[in-house]
N, C-alpha and C positions, 0 to 999 in steps of 0.2 A: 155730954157725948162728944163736942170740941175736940176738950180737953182729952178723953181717952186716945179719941183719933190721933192723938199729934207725941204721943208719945212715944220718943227711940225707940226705946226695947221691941214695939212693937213694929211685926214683917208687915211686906204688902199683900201677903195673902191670907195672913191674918187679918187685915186691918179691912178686907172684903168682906171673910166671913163676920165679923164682930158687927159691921154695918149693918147685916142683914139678920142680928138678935136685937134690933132695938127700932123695928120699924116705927113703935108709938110714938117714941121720941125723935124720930125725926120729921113725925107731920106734925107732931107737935110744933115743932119750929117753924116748917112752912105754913101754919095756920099764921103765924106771927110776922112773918118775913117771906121775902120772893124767892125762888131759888138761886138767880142770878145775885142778891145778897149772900145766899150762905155759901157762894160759890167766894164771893168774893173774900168774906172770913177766913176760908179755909183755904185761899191760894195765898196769902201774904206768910202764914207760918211755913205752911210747907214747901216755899220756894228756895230754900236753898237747898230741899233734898232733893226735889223734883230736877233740877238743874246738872246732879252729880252724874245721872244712869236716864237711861231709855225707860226704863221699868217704871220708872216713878212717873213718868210723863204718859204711858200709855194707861195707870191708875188712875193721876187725874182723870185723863179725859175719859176714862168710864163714868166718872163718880159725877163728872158735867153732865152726862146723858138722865146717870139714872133721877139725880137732883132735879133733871129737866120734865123728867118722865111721871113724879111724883105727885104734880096736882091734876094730872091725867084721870077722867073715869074711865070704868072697865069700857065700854063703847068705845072710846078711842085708839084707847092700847090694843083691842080686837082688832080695830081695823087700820091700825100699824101694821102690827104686826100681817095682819092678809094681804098687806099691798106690799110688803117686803117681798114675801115669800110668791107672789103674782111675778115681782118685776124679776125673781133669781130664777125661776121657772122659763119664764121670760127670756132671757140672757140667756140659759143653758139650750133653749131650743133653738135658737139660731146656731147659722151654721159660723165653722171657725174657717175666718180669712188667715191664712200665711203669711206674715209677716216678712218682709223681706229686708235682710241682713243689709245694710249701709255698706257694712267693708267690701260687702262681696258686688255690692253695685255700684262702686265707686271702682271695683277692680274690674269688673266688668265693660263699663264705660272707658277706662283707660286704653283696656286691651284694643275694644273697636275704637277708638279713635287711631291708636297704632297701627289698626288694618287698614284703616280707612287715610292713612297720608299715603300709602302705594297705591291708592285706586286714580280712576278719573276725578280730576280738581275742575275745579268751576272756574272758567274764564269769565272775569270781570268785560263788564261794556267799559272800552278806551272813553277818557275824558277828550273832548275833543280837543284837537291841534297838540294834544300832546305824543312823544316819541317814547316817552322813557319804557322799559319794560316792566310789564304790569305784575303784581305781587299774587302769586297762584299759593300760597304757602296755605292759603283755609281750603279743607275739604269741601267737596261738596256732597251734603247727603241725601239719596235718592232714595223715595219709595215707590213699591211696585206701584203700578197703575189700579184701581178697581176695574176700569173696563178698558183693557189693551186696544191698540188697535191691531186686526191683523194684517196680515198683506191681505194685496187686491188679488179678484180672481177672476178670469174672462170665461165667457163662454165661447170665444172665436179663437181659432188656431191660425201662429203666424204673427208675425211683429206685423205688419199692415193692417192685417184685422183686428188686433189687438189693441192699436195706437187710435183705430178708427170708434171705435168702444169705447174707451174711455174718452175721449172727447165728447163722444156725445151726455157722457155723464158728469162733466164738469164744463161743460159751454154753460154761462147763463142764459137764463130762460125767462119767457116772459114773466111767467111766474116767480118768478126771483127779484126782477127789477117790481113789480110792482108790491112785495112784500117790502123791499127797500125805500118805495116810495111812502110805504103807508110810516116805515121806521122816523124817516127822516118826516114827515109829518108829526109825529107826534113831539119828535124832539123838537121843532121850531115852535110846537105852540107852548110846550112847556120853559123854554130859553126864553119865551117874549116877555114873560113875567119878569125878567130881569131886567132882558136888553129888549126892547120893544122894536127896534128898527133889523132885528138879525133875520137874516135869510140860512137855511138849511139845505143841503144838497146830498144827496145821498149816491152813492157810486158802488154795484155790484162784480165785481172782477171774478167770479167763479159760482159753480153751484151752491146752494143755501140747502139741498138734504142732504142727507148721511153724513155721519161721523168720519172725520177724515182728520189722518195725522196732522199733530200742532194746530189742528182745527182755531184754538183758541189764542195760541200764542200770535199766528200768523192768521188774520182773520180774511176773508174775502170779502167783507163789507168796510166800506171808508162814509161817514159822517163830515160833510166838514158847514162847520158854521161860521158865516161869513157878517163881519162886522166890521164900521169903517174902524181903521186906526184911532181917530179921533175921538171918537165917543169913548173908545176901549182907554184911552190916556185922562180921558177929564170926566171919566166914571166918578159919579160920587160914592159912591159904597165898592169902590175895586181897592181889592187889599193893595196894591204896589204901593208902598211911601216913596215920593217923589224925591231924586237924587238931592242933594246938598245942593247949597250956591246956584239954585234956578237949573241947574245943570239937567240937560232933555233925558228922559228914563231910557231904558235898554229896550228897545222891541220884544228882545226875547222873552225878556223878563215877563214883560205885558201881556205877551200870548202867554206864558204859563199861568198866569194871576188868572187872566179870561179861560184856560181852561179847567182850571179848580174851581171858578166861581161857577160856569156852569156844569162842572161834574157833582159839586155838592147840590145844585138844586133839582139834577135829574136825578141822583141820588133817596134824595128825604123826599120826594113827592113819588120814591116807587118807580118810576117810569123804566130806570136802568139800572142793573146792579155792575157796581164797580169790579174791574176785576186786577190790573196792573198801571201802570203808570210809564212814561217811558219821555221823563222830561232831558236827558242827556241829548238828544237826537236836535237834527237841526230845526225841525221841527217838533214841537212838542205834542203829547196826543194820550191818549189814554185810555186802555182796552177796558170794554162793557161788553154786558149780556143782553141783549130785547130780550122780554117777556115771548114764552110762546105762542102767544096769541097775535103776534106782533109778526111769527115768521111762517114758515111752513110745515103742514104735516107737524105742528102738534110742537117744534123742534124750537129751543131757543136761538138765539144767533150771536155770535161775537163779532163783534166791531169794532173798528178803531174810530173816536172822535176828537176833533183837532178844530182849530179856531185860527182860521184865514192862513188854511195852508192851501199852496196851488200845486202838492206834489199829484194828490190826485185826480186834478184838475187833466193835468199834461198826461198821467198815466191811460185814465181814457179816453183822449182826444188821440193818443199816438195808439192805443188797438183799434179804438175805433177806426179808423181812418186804414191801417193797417189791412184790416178785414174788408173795407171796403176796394184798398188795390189787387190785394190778392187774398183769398180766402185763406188758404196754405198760409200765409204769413201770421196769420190772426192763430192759426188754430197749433204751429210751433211755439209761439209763444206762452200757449196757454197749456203744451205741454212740456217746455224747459220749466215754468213755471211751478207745474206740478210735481217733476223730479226733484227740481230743488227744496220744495217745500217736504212731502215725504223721508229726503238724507239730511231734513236739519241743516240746509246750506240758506236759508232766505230770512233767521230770525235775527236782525239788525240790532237787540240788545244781546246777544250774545258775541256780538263781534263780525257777524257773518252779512253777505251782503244784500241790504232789501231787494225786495218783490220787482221795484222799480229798475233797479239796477239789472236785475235778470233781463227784464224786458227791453233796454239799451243794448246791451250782449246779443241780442237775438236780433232785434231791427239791424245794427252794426253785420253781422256777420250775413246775413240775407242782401245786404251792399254791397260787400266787399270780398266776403270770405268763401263764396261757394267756389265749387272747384269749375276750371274752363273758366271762368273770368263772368259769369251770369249773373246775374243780379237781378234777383228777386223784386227788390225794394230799387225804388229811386232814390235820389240825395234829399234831406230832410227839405230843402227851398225847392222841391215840386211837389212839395203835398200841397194840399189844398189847405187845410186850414191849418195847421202845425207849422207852415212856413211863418204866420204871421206872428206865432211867439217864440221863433228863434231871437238870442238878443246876440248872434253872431252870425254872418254869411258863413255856411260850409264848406268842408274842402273836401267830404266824400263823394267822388264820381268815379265814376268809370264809362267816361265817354256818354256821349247822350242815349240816356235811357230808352228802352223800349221793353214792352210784355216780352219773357222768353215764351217762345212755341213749347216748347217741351219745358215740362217742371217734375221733378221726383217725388215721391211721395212722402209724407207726412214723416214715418219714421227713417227716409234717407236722410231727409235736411234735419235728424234730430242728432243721427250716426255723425253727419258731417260738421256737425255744431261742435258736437263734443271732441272730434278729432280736430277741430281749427280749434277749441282754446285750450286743448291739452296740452298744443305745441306751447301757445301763447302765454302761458299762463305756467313759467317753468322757475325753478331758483334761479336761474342763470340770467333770462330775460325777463326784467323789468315790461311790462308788457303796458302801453297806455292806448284805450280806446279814445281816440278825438273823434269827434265829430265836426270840428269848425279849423281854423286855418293853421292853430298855436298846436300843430302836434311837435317842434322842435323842444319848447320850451315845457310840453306835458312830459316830456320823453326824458327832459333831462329829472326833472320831479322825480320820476318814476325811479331813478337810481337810489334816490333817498328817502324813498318809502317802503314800508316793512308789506306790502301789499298791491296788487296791479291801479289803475289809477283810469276812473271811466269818467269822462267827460259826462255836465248832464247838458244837452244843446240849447236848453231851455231857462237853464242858471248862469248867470255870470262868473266863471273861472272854480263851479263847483266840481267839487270829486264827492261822486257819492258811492265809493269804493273807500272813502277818509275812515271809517272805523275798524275795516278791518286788524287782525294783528297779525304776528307771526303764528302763533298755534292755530287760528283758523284759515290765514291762508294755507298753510300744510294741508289741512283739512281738506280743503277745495280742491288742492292737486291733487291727493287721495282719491278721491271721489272722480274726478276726470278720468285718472286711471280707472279706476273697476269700472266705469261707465263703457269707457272703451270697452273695457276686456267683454263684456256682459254683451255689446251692440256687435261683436265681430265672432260671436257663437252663437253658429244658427241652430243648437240643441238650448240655449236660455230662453229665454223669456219674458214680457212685461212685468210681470206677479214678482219676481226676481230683480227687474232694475229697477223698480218702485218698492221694494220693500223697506218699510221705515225704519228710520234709521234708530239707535239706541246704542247707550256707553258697552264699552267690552265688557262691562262686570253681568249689566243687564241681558245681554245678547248671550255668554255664558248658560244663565239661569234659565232662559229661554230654550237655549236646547236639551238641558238637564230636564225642563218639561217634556218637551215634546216627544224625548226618549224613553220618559216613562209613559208617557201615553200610548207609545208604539209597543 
């Protein structure tokens, strides 16, 4: 039978039928031999026809099947063949997915990338102490939000009544601080597993309910864990490798190592989930979630925690104290505060100027900047306890202080803020807030920097106005302007000068909504 097989003359579809006129003779053979033997007799002659055509090779591999299929009983072959015919049943009841064309998604993806170099570009956070200009040349690409925020809306008619409202919904409350208390509790017991000597302090700068813009990027909770230098440099398990040649390590350095060391143990023991990082800054720090059981009404909370920083040490000893001189001083503050945070002017990795730096701008111009020569605020050396961590004697006075008899109201001194650093705050003048004696020498600074320049009274020779750039100072002066224009129409309103800010592409879509809703 070989031998038949293997002769020229004979086709491939003859040489099918012929196979299946001589079934006895071929069990004959596998009684004698395996199939995988007679496979292998019969691939040594026929490989150099098999080799010439497709034809011959799809013969083979029949002939491998059915050789295979031969010492098979009828029970088996039954129930082959029933699971074939199960799994192509199978397959044709499922539904058919659309395949999608490569060419057409690789032209697809080119084109939006093409739309997408005219849109808004993402400004990079400035490397510190550098001037050069920053490389915008990547897009930035933006998905819509799941849950927007919208603007605010009052129940009071009237910028007074309105300014007065919304205070009372972002003052914190006692219930705020002790949510923060329990926060920063649980973060010192879980840090002690590391650092056994750390102390934890927690500081709330604004309300902890409802959803509010940049809620997360700009958090109103501050963490800071407080550990000596020392322990932090001759850590045995701190990742920093100590410099070459004995040479002493970088502080910096040490606070970022201390803040990863403790962001990965609050991390894998659950306690906080990680959400950003923000080691460029002069202080390093790194935005988390508390659990909601941790915060209010059910609600998680985001915070920033940081390891032996004293920015927000000084942030609430200068409201505090603030609010203790004059109420109104405390409560402008926590409304510049909330402007800036709503138009996207207070998120420090994007270029723009911290929380902190707002609250200097406001202390400063309550000294110096109100109109008639009044002064709110005293010079920073007659506070009561903020004098004691100046590390320079000031030069802000205006003659010896006293309470004014008359004070404006909440949204006059918010009208008159924005009209002194609108002036302030121009392409032409270089603008440097001092607080201490060296305003000749901030001033001349101030010409060679691409941004105004705010003394912190509390830092030695710091500008914490350093990261801004050119595209976000623009920005700022934009925003001064429609702040003006919005504070000097008494048909405007709160809900309108607090409405959050978003790129021109996004702001677009937003009204293409709201026009089909109408």
């Amino acid at each position: 039978a070989q031998a038949r097989w293997l002769q020229p003359s004979h086709q491939p579809w003859n040489l099918i039928t012929e196979t299946v006129t001589v079934p006895s003779t071929l069990w004959s053979i596998s009684k004698q031999m395996s199939a995988f033997k007679l496979i292998g007799m019969i691939q040594k002659p026929m490989a150099p026809r098999l080799a010439t055509g497709s034809n011959q090779r799809q013969i083979f591999f029949v002939l491998a099947i059915f050789c295979a299929l031969l010492p098979l009983d009828i029970a088996h072959l039954v129930s082959l063949f029933a699971g074939a015919a199960a799994f192509i049943l199978l397959q044709q009841l499922q539904p058919e997915v659309a395949k999608v064309d490569a060419r057409k998604n690789d032209k697809v993806k080119t084109e939006t990338q093409k739309v997408e170099k005219g849109s808004v570009h993402h400004i990079p956070a400035p490397i510190k102490g550098s001037h050069l200009p920053l490389d915008t040349s990547k897009a930035e690409v933006r998905k819509p939000s799941a849950h927007p925020i919208h603007p605010r809306t009052f129940l009071s008619k009237g910028w007074d009544a309105q300014c007065q409202e919304l205070l009372e919904q972002i003052t914190p409350t006692a219930e705020a601080e002790a949510a923060v208390a329990r926060i920063a509790d649980t973060v010192k017991q879980t840090v002690r597993t590391i650092f056994p000597e750390a102390n934890v302090t927690g500081f709330a700068s604004g309300s902890l309910v409802g959803r509010q813009a940049f809620g997360v990027a700009v958090p109103e909770v501050d963490i800071v864990v407080s550990i000596s230098p020392h322990i932090l440099v001759n850590q045995p398990h701190n990742r920093l490798e100590k410099g070459q040649n004995n040479r002493p390590a970088d502080y910096h350095k040490v606070q970022k190592s201390a803040v990863r060391m403790c962001t990965d143990c609050l991390v894998s023991l659950g306690v906080l989930k990680f959400r950003r990082s923000a080691f460029r800054e002069m202080e390093p720090k790194v935005t988390m979630m508390a659990p909601p059981e941790l915060g209010l009404n059910g609600q998680s909370v985001p915070l920033n925690m940081s390891v032996n920083s004293v920015t927000p040490f000084y942030a609430a000893a200068l409201l505090t104290e603030c609010g203790q001189i004059e109420l109104r001083a405390k409560e402008l503050v926590l409304l510049v505060k909330r402007w800036a945070k709503d138009r996207a002017l207070c998120h420090a990795a994007k270029g723009h100027l911290p929380p902190y730096a707002w609250m200097l701008l406001t202390v400063f111009y309550l000294q110096v900047g109100m109109p008639g020569g009044v002064a709110l605020l005293p010079p920073l050396d007659q506070f009561c306890r903020c004098s004691h961590l100046l590390k320079r004697r000031v030069a802000v006075r205006s003659g010896q202080w006293s309470p004014p008899c008359i004070t404006p109201s909440v949204f006059a001194l918010f009208r008159d803020f924005i009209a002194f650093y609108a002036k302030q705050f121009t392409s032409t003048n270089k603008s440097a807030i001092v607080f201490s004696g060296q305003r000749n020498q901030y001033l001349h600074r101030a010409t060679m920097e691409t941004g105004p320049i705010i003394e912190d009274p509390f830092g030695e020779g710091r500008n914490v106005a350093e990261g801004m750039t050119s595209a976000t100072f623009a920005r700022l002066q934009e925003e001064f302007r429609r702040a003006q224009e919005l504070c000097s129409d008494e048909n405007s309103s709160l809900s309108k000068l607090l409405e959050p800010w978003a790129p021109p592409e996004l702001q677009f879509e937003v009204g293409l909504r709201e026009h089909d809703v109408e």
